[in-house]
C-alpha distance (Angstrom), angle and dihedral (degrees) to the residues before:
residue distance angle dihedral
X1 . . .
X2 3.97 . .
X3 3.84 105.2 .
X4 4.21 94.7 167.7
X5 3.50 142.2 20.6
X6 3.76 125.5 -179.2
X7 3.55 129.3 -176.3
X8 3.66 131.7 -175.9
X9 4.20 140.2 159.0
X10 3.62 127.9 -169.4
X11 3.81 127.0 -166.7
X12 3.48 112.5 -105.9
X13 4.06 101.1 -139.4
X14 4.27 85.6 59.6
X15 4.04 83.2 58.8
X16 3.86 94.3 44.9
X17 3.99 95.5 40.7
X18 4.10 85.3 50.6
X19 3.82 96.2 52.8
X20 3.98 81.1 37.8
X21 3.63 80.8 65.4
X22 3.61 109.1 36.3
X23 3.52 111.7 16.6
X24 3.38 123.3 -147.7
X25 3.79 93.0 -14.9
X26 3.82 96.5 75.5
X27 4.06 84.4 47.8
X28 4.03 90.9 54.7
X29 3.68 93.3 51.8
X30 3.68 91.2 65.6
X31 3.97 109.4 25.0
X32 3.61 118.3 62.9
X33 4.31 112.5 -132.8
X34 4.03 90.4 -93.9
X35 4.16 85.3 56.7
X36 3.97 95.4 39.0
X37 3.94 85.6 56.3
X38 3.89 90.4 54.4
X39 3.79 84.7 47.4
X40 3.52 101.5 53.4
X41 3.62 87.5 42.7
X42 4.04 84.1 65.4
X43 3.43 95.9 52.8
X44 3.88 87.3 -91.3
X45 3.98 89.2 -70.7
X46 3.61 117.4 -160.6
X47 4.42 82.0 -143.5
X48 4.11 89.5 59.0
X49 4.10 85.1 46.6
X50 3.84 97.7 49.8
X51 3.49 98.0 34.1
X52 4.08 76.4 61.7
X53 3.24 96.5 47.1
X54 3.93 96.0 54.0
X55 3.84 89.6 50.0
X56 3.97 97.1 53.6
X57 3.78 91.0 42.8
X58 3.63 93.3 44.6
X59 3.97 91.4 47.5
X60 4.36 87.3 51.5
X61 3.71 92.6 52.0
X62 4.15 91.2 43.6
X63 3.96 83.6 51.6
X64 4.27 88.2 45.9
X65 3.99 88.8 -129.2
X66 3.70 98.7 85.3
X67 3.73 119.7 -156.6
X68 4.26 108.4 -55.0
X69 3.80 123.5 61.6
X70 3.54 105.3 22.2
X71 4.22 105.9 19.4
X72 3.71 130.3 30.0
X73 3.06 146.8 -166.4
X74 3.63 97.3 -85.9
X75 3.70 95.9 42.8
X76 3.64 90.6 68.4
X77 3.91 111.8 71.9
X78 3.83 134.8 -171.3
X79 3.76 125.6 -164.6
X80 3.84 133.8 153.8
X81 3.54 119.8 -113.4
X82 3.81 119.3 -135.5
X83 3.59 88.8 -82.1
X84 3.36 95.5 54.7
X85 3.91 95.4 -107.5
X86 3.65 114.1 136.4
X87 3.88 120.0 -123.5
X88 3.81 135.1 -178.5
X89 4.30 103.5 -113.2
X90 3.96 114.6 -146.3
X91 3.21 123.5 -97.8
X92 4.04 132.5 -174.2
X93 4.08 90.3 -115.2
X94 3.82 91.3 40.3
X95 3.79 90.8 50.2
X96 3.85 91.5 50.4
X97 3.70 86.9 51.3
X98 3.72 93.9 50.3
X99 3.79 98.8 41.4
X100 4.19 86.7 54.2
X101 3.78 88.1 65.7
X102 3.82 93.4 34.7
X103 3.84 87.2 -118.6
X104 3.95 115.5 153.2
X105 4.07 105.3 -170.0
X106 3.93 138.7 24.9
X107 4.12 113.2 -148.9
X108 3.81 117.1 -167.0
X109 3.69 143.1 176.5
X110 3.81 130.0 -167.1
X111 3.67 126.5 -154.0
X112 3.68 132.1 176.4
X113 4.01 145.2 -179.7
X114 3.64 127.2 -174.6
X115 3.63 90.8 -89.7
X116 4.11 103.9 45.3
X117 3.58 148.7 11.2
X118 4.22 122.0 -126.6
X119 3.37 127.5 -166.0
X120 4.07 129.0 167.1
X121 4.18 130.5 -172.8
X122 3.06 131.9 -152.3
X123 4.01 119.6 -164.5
X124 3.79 115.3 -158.8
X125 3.60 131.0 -169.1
């Protein structure tokens, strides 16, 4: 049963023009050390960073709490499975946040043009 969806997109030339501004610094504060290696492995792409972006915000407003008081940044995390598919990986404050709405799973999908970054979630119970 879907109990959340979320949905969010974020221009990509606000992403570049902040790490044009502060560097790497503005990509720690929202991709935890396992993302930030996938990053630099990119060539610390402003797509790779917005496409994150989209996900994590689109996860908070699936969940209803957005990203603030109860999730971060960092309690949202991205990886690609062996297929390449990305998937949201559990964390101890996503898993609070889940069990409060008695929600087992979190599906997402990224998608991206040269203009914007897309991301939807889907919470299932």
């Amino acid at each position: 049963m879907i109990t959340g969806i979320g949905i969010d997109t974020i221009e990509n030339t606000r992403v570049a023009e902040a790490l044009s501004r502060h560097g790497e610094r503005f990509a720690k504060r929202i991709l935890s050390e396992s993302e930030l290696n996938q990053w630099r492995g990119r060539s610390q792409s402003p797509l790779f960073l917005a496409s994150r972006w989209a996900v994590k915000e689109a996860v908070s407003k699936a969940l209803g709490c957005g990203i603030g008081a109860h999730l971060g940044w960092h309690d949202i995390l991205v990886r690609n499975n062996v297929e390449g598919r990305p998937e949201v990986c559990p964390t101890e404050k996503l898993n609070l946040a889940l069990h409060k709405i008695s929600a087992q799973r979190v599906l997402i999908s990224i998608t991206h043009t040269r203009h914007s970054s897309s991301a939807i979630a889907v919470i299932l119970s």
